[in-house]
C-alpha distance (Angstrom), angle and dihedral (degrees) to the residues before:
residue distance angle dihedral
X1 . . .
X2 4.05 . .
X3 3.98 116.9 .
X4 3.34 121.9 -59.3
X5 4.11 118.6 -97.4
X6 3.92 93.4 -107.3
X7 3.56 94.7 46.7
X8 3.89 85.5 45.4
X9 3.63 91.9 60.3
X10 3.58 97.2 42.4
X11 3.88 93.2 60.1
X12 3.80 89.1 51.6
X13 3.08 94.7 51.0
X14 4.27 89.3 52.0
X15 3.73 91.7 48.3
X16 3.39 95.4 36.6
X17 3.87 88.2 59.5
X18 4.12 86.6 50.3
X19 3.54 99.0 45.5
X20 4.50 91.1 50.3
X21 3.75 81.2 48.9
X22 3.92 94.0 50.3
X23 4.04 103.1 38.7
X24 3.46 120.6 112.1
X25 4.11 124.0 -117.4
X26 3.40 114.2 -60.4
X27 3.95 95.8 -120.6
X28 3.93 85.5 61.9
X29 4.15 94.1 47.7
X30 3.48 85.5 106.3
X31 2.92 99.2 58.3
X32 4.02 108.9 42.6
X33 4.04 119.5 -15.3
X34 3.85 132.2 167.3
X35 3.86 124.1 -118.1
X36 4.16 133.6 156.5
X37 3.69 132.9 -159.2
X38 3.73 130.7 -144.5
X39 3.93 110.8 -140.2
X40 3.96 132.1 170.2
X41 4.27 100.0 -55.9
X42 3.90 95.4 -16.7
X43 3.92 137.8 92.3
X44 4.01 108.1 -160.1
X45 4.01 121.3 -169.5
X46 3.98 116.8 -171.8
X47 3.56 144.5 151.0
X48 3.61 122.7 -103.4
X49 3.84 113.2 -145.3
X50 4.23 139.6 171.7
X51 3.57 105.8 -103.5
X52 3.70 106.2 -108.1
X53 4.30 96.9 -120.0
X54 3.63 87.6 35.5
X55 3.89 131.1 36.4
X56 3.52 98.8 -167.5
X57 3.51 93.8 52.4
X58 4.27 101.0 87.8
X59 3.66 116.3 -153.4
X60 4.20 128.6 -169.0
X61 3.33 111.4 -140.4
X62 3.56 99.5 -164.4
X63 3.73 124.7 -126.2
X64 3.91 112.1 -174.2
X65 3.62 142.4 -22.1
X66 4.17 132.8 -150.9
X67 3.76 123.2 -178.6
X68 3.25 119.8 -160.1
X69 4.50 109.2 -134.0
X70 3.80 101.5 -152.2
X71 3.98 98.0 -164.4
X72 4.32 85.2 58.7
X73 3.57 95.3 30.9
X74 3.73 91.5 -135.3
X75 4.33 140.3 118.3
X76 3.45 117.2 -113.1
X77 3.57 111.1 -152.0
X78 3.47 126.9 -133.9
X79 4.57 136.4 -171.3
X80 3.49 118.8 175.1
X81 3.48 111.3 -125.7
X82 4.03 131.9 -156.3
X83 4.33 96.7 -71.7
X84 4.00 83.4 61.8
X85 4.15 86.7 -112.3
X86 3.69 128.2 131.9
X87 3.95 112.2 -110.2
X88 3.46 130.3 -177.6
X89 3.82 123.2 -104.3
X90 4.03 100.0 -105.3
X91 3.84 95.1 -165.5
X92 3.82 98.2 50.1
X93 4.08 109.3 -4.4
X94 3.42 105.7 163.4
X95 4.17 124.3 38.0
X96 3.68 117.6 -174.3
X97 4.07 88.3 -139.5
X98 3.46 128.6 55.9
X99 3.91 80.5 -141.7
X100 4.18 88.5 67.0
X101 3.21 86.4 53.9
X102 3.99 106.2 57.2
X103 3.98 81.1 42.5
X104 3.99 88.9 55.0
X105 3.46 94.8 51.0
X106 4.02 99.2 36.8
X107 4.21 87.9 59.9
X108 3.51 92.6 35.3
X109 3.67 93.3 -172.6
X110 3.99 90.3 -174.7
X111 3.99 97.5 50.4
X112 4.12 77.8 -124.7
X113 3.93 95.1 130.1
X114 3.82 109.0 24.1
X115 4.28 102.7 33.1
């Protein structure tokens, strides 16, 4: 069973407040911007970018991951590394507020998330 509606639209509302805060000018939206999707258990931030051969062609680049584990009530946090895989966040991978997490990711003490 995924999260419940209400709790749905409280996390998008929380990340959606993070990614405003994050996105880049709006004359240089075209170009690179910031977006996030809520799906089943998971919160997922990425970049959306032209494809380099093709600028209609959008890719996500994605950013970081949490999923929330309902039977310990806590976020596991994900960053994609180089093979294109999910990994856990060694320093700090698991928050018990989806909060902790958009502050992990916004200091990014690592450079895991942002470069």
């Amino acid at each position: 069973m995924g999260i419940s509606e209400f709790e749905t639209k409280r996390i998008e509302s929380i990340t959606s407040k993070f990614v405003e805060s994050r996105r880049p000018p709006a004359h240089v939206r075209s170009q690179v911007d910031l977006s996030f999707r809520v799906s089943d258990q998971s919160v997922e931030i990425f970049e959306i970018r032209p494809q380099w051969n093709d600028p209609n062609v959008r890719n996500e680049e994605p950013v970081a991951k949490a999923t929330y584990v309902k039977s310990r009530k806590v976020w596991s946090v994900f960053w994609m590394m180089s093979d294109l895989k999910w990994h856990k966040y060694t320093p700090c991978p698991e928050v018990k507020f989806l909060e902790d997490f958009i502050v992990i990711i916004d200091e990014d003490k690592k450079s895991c998330f942002w470069g």
